[in-house]
N, C-alpha and C positions, 0 to 999 in steps of 0.2 A: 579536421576539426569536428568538436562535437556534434554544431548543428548544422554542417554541411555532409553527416553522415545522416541525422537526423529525418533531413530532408529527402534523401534520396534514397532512404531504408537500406545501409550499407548494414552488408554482413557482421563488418567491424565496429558498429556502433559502441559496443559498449568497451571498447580499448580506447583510454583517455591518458593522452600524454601526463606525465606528473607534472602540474604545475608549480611555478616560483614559491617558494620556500613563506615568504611574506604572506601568498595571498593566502595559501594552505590556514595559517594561524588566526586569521580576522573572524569574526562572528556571522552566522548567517545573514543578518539582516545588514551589515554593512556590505555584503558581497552584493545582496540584492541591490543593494544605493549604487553600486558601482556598475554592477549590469545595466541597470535602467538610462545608466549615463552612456553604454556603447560598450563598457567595460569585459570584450567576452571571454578573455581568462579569468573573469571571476565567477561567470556563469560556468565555467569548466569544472571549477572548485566546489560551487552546488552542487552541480551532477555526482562527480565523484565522490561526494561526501554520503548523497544519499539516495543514489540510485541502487544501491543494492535493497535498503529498506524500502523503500515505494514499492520495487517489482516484488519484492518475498508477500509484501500485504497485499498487494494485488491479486499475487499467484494464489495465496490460501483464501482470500475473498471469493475468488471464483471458480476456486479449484482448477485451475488450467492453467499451466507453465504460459505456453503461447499466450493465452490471453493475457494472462501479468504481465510479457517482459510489451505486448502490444501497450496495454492499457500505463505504464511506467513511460515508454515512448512519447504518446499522446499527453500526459501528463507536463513530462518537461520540457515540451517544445509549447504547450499553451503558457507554461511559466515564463516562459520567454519570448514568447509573442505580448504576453501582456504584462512586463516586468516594468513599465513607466507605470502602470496602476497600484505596484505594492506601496504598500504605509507600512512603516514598524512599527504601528500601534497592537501588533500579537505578534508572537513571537512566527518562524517563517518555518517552522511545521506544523504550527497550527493550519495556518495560509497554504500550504501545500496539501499536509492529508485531511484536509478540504475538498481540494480539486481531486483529488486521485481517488476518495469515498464515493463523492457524488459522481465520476468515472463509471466507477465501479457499479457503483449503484444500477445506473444506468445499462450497464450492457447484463449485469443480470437481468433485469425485468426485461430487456430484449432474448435472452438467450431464453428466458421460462414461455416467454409468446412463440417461438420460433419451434420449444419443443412441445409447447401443446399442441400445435397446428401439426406437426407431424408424427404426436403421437407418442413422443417418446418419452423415457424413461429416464430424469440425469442421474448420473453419478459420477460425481467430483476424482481428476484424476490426483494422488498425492504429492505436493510442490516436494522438491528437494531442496535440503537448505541440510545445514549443519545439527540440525536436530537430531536428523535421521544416523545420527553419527554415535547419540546416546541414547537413543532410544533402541527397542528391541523392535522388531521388522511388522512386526504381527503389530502389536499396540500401538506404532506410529499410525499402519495404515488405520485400524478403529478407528484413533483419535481423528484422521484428516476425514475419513467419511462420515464420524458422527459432527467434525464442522462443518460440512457442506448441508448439513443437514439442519442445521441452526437456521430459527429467523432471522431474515436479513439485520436488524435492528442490534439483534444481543449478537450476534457471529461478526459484526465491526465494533463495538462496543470491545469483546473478547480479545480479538485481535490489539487493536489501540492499545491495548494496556498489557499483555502480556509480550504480543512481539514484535510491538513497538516499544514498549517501556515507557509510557507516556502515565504523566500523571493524571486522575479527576479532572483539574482545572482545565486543563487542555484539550482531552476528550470532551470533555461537555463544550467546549466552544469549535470544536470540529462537528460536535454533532448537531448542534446547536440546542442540545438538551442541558432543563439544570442537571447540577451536581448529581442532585438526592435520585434523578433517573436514572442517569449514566451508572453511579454506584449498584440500580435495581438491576441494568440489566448485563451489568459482569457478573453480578451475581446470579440471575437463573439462568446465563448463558453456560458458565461455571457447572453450574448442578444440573442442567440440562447432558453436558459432554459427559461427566461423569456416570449419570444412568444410564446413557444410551454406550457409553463403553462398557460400564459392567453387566448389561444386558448382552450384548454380541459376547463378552468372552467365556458367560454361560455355555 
């Protein structure tokens, strides 16, 4: 089971039996009413539905595979420790990459104290994902080092919206910013990657 794998950091974490046909088809925030009642094949059906996108925003948030699939971990086991607290009053990836930003958030500003104190130098390793499938090898890696290289603000902002596919409405209430911000900073996050990729392929 998912969260008796969870618990115990099993190698096989992320092999999740396919669940019943029914629960597969219901909406997320009905899955979450049914977790919160004890329901944990419906919480299986969460997982499986969106643990691949958590750990991918993770993984390019922080540039480190490891760190994403830890920080995607962390994430859907607090979902689940605290799944009597969810309301459907937002939709339930608002409610999640919520958690998994402010994650995020968090263990970068520990990973930048950690390398000031000893001096070093980061550079974000390239996640793998399906991209690198259309993309050419050289322009992937620019594109992933000129994101690690975004301020935190516009580099979640970017993400949210390009690989998550989330609309304005949504991002602004993940980020807790209005519209008319969130819209500012895909756009200098946007024309930020672009300079700094056509800069390196000078």
């Amino acid at each position: 089971m998912f969260l008796q794998a969870m618990s115990k950091r099993d190698p096989q974490l992320f092999v999740i039996p396919p669940p019943a046909a029914r629960a597969e088809e219901r909406p997320d925030a009905e899955l979450m009413l049914l977790a919160s009642a004890g329901a944990t094949e419906a919480f299986e059906v969460l997982v499986r539905r969106h643990l691949a996108g958590v750990q991918r925003f993770a993984t390019r948030y922080l540039g480190d595979p490891t760190a994403g699939a830890e920080v995607a971990q962390e994430a859907l086991l607090k979902v689940w420790h605290t799944r009597r607290e969810f309301r459907p009053v937002r939709p339930f990836s608002v409610y999640l990459f919520t958690l998994v930003r402010n994650l995020c958030r968090n263990r970068y500003r520990d990973s930048q104290r950690q390398r000031q104190r000893l001096g070093l130098e980061g550079g974000g390793a390239a996640a793998h994902s399906p991209l690198e499938a259309l993309l050419e090898a050289e322009r992937y890696r620019r594109m992933m080092a000129a994101l690690q290289e975004l301020p935190p603000k516009l580099k979640e902002a970017v993400l949210l919206r390009f690989d998550q596919g989330l609309g304005y409405p949504e991002i602004a209430r993940i980020l807790g910013a209005p519209m008319s911000t969130v819209r500012s900073r895909v756009f200098l996050g946007i024309r930020q990657l672009r300079a700094r990729t056509q800069e390196d392929g000078e």
